[in-house]
N, C-alpha and C positions, 0 to 999 in steps of 0.2 A: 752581693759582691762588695758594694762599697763598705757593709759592716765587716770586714776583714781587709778592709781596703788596698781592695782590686782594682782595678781599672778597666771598665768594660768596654768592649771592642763591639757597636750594633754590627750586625752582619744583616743583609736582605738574604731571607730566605732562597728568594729565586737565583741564588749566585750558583756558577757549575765551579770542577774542580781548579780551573785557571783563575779566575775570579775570590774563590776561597782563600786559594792557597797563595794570592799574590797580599790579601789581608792579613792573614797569620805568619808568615815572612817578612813582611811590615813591620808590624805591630809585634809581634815578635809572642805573641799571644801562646799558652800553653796547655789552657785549658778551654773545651769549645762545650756549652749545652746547645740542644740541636732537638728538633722537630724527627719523630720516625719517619719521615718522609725524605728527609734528607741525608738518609743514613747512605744512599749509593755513592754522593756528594764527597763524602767524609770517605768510604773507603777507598776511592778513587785519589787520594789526597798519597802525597809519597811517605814512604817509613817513616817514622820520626819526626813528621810532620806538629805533633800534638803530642803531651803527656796523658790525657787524661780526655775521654769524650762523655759527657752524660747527656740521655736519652730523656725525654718529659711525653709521658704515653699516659697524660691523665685526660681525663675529661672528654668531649667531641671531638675536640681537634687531633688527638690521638685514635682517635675510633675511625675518621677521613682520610689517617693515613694509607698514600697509595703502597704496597708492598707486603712485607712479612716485615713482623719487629724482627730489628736489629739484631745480632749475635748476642745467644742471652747470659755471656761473659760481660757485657756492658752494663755501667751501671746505670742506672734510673732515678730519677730526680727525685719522686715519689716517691722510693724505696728509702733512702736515703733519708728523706724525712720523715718517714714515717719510722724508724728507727730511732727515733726521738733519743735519750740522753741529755747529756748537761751542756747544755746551749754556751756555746763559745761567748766569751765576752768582746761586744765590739770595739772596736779600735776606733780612734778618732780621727779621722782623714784631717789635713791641712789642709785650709783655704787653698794653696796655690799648686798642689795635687792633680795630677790630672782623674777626671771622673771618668770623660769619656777621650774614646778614640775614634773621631768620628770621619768618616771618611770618604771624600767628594766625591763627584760623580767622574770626575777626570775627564773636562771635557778639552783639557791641552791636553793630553798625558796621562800615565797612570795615577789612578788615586792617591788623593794626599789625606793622612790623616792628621786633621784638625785637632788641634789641643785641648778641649773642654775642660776647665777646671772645676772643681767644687764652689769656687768663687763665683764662678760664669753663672753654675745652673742656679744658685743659689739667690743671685739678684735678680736671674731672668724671672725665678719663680717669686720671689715679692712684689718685682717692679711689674710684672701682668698682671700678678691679683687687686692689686692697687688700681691696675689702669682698667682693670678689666668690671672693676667691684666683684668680684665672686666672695659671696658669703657663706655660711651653711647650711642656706636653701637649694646651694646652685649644684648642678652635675652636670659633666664633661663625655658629649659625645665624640670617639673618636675616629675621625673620617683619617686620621694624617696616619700612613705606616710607621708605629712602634720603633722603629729600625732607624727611619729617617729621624733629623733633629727638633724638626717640627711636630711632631707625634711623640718623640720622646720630652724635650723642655716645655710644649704647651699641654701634653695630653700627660701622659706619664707623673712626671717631676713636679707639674704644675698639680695633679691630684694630688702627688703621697705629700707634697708639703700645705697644700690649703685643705686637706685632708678632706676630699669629696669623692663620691664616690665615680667611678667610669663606666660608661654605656659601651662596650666593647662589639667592636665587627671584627671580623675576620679579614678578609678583601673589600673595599668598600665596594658596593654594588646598588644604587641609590635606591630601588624598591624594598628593599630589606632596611636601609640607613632611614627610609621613611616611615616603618614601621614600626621600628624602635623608637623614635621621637615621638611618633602617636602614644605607644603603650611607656614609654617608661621618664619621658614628658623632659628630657635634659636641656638645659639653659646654653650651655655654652657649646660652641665648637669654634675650630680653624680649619682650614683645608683647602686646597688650589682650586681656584674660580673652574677647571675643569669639574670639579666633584658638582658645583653646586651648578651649571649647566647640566651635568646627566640628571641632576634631579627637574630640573626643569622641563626635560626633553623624556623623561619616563612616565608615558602615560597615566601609572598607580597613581603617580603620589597626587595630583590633583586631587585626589578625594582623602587625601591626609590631613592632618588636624598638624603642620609645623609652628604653630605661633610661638609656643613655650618657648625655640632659639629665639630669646631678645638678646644675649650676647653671640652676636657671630663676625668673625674674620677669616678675611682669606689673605694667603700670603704662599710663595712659591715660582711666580709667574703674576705679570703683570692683570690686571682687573678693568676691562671696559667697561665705561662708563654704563654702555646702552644694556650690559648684563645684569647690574646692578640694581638699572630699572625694571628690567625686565622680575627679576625676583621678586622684588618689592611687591608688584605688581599682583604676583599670580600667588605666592603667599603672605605676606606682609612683614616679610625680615629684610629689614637692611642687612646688608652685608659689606661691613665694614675692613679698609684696603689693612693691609700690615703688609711692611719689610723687612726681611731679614736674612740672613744665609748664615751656614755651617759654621760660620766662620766669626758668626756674632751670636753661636747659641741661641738661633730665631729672632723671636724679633728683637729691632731695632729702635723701629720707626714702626709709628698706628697713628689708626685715625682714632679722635675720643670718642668713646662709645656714647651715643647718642646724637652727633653730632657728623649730619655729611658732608660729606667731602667735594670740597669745592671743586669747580674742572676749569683746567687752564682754556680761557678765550682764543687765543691763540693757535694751539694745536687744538683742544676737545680734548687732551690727556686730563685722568681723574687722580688728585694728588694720591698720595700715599702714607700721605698721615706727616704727622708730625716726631719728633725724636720723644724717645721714653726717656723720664726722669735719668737724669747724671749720664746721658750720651748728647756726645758732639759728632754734628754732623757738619763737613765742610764739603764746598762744593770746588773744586780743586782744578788748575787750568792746567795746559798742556806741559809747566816749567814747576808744577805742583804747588804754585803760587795761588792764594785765598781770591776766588771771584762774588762779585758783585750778587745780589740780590737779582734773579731772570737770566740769568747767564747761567750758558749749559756746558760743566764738564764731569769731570769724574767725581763722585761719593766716595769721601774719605772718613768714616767712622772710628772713635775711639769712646771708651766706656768701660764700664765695669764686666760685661758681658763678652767682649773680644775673648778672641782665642789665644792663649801662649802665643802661639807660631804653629809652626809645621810638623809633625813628629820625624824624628832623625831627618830632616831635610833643610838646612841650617841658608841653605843657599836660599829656596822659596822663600824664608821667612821673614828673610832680611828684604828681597823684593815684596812681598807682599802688604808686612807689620813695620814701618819704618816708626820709629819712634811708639810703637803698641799702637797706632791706629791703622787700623786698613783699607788696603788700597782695592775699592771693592771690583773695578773693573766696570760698574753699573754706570752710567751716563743718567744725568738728570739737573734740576736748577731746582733752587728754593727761593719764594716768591718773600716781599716785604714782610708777612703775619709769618713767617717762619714754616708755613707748608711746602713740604718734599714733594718734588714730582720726578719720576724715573719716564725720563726716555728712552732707552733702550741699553744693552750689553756692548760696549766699547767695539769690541771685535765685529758685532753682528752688523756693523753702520757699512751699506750700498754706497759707494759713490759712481755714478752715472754719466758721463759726459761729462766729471768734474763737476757734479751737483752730488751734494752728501744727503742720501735720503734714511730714516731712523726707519726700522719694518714697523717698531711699535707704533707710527702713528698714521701707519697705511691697515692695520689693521685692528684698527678703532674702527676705522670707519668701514670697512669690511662687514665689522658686526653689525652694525644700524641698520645694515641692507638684513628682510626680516625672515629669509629666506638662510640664512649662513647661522650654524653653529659652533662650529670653533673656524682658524684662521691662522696661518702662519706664513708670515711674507721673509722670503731669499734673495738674497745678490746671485745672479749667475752668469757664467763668462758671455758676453759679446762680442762681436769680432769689432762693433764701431763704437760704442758707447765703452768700452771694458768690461762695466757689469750693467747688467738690467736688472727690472725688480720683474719676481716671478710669485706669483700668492698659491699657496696650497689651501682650499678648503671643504670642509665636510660641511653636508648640509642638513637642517635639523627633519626630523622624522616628516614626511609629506610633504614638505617644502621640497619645489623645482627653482634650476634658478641655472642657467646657461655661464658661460666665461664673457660671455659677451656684456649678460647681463650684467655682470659682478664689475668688468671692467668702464662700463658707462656709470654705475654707480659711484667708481672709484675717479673718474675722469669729471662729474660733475662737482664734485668734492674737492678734490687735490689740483695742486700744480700739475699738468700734465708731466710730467718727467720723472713724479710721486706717482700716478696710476700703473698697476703692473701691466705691463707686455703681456704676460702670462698668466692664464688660471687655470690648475688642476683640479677638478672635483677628486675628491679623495670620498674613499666610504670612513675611513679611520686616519687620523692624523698620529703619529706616533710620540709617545709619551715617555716620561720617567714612572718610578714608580711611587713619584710623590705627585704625579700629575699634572707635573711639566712638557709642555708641547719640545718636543725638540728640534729644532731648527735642521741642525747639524746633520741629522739624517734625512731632509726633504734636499739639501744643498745639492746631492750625486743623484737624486730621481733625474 
């Protein structure tokens, strides 16, 4: 698409026809390629919706499709190329072009899509390979979905321009994702510290051979400490923190590969890395005024990698990108040697009896207790305090472990007024489909 310079609009497969059709009215989008599985998706969509839909029914993932193909008036990806002729001559996108249209999770509001330039993916994709050393020995396991931005600029963009080849899954599913790393032996990955916990918690892979990942990050969702150890431990890969969002064309901020990551004395948070070549990171107070070294406000990023703005949303943009840097909404402080630490998402901060409690640093210590596998701590109304902290957790395969327990572990640890009131054993904590715990939906359990 970009050699006739398109603009591509990722779409998550699992989206129905509300969800579809609120991206192609957007983005204003007129041509859709599409999975046969999703053909019901597409016809469900109103008239005039699309000029043009192509089908791609090549290979397995077309053989797994649920249904009957498509109406065979549709064209086919395949067909089409395989119809060969004289290859259109490509066109040369401009640096400040939008590449992608990428678009958030809309966790105020409807989805916003993010402006990705060919400038954005362009530095993202040297300034990782640089950080990352990937040479042409190295290949890219891809746990992050295609669709999301971190799947697309660190798996994707980051292969076809360091020109290495991709270890492809389908859904990540960690006994399959450890079998592929045994047999076809890939260096690198990224993907949500959720991914590399199911591997940790999937009986197979213990008897996998993962060492070949000497490059690995995670980024998506915050990284505890005691997770970190915990990998190291049972395979011998660090896994090293990165920051970044939609909105900075991934990452931002990493930690340097080789090199672990320090954890703040204070709370027990584990930094976040440092800022990538030619990004500034400020740490930003209530009047958006530059704070101190150990002082916690808001992460204000600008860089070569930022996004335009907002597509046709002119109001967001200007709230969001003042000046092209933005205003991430993420809460954190960066220490004297220049290490980032993220304490939590602005919005998600408990206050308790007029005590401001961050969930990310009640559920650090959550993990340490060795009984808990994921963790996700909520503000929820009280009638005396206003809000209390309430902790959702899943616990790992065989491990028992009571609310009582979880809450004396969190009571020996914290302020009292920081241990939650409340603990839900959950069998599953609910996720995005980049492997994000979502708070947002434990808030109304």
């Amino acid at each position: 698409m970009w050699k006739l310079r398109a603009t591509v609009v990722p779409v998550n497969p699992m989206y129905k026809e509300r969800e579809l059709g609120h991206l192609l009215a957007d983005s204003g989008a007129r041509v859709l390629i599409a999975h046969p599985a999703a053909a019901p998706t597409v016809a469900a969509l109103p008239s005039g919706a699309l000029d043009h839909v192509l089908y791609s029914r090549t290979g397995a993932l077309a053989a797994d499709a649920a249904g009957p193909w498509p109406d065979e008036d549709r064209d086919d990806v395949q067909a089409i190329l395989d119809e060969g002729g004289a290859p259109r001559k490509a066109t040369l996108n401009r640096p400040d072009e939008p590449a992608l249209l990428s678009y958030t999770s809309g966790t105020t509001g409807p989805a916003k899509g993010a402006i990705n330039t060919h400038r954005n993916l362009a530095y993202q994709v040297a300034a990782c390979r640089a950080w990352i050393g990937l040479g042409e020995t190295d290949s890219i396991l891809t746990i992050a979905p295609l669709f999301h931005i971190t799947g697309l600029a660190m798996h994707l963009a980051l292969g076809l321009g360091a020109g290495l080849p991709l270890v492809l899954t389908c859904r990540f599913e960690p006994a399959t994702a450890a079998a592929l790393v045994e047999r076809y032996r890939p260096t690198f990955t990224i993907g949500s510290i959720t991914a590399f916990i199911a591997l940790l918690d999937e009986p197979s892979t213990r008897d996998r051979d993962l060492t070949s990942l000497t490059k690995v990050l995670s980024g998506g969702a915050p990284v505890p400490s005691a997770t970190v150890r915990r990998f190291a431990d049972a395979f011998g890969v660090y896994v090293h923190n990165a920051y970044g969002l939609t909105e900075t064309t991934s990452a931002a901020v990493a930690v340097p590969l080789g090199t672990p990551a320090p954890v703040d004395e204070a709370s027990g948070t584990l930094a976040i890395g440092v800022p990538l070549p030619s990004v500034r990171v400020e740490i930003r107070g209530e009047t958006g005024e530059p704070l101190p070294p150990g002082e916690v406000g808001e992460l204000a990023i600008a860089g070569p990698q930022v996004a335009a703005g907002y597509w046709r949303n002119p109001e967001q943009t200007n709230a969001s990108f003042p000046d092209r840097t933005l205003l991430t909404g993420d809460v954190g402080f960066m220490d004297a040697d220049g290490w980032v630490y993220l304490v939590d998402r602005k919005k998600d901060m408990i206050v308790a009896a007029g005590y401001k409690i961050w969930p990310r640093e009640v559920e650090d210590v959550l993990y340490e207790h060795p009984a808990v596998r994921e963790a996700a701590v909520v503000g929820v109304p009280d009638p005396y305090r206003g809000e209390t902290v309430r902790a959702h957790v899943s616990l790992r395969p065989g491990a028992a472990a009571t609310g009582d327990d979880l809450r004396d572990h969190c009571r020996g640890r914290l302020a009292v007024y920081k241990a939650p009131a409340q603990v839900v054993i959950e069998d599953e904590l609910p996720k995005s489909v980049s492997g994000k715990i979502l708070r947002r939906e434990l808030r109304g359990h």
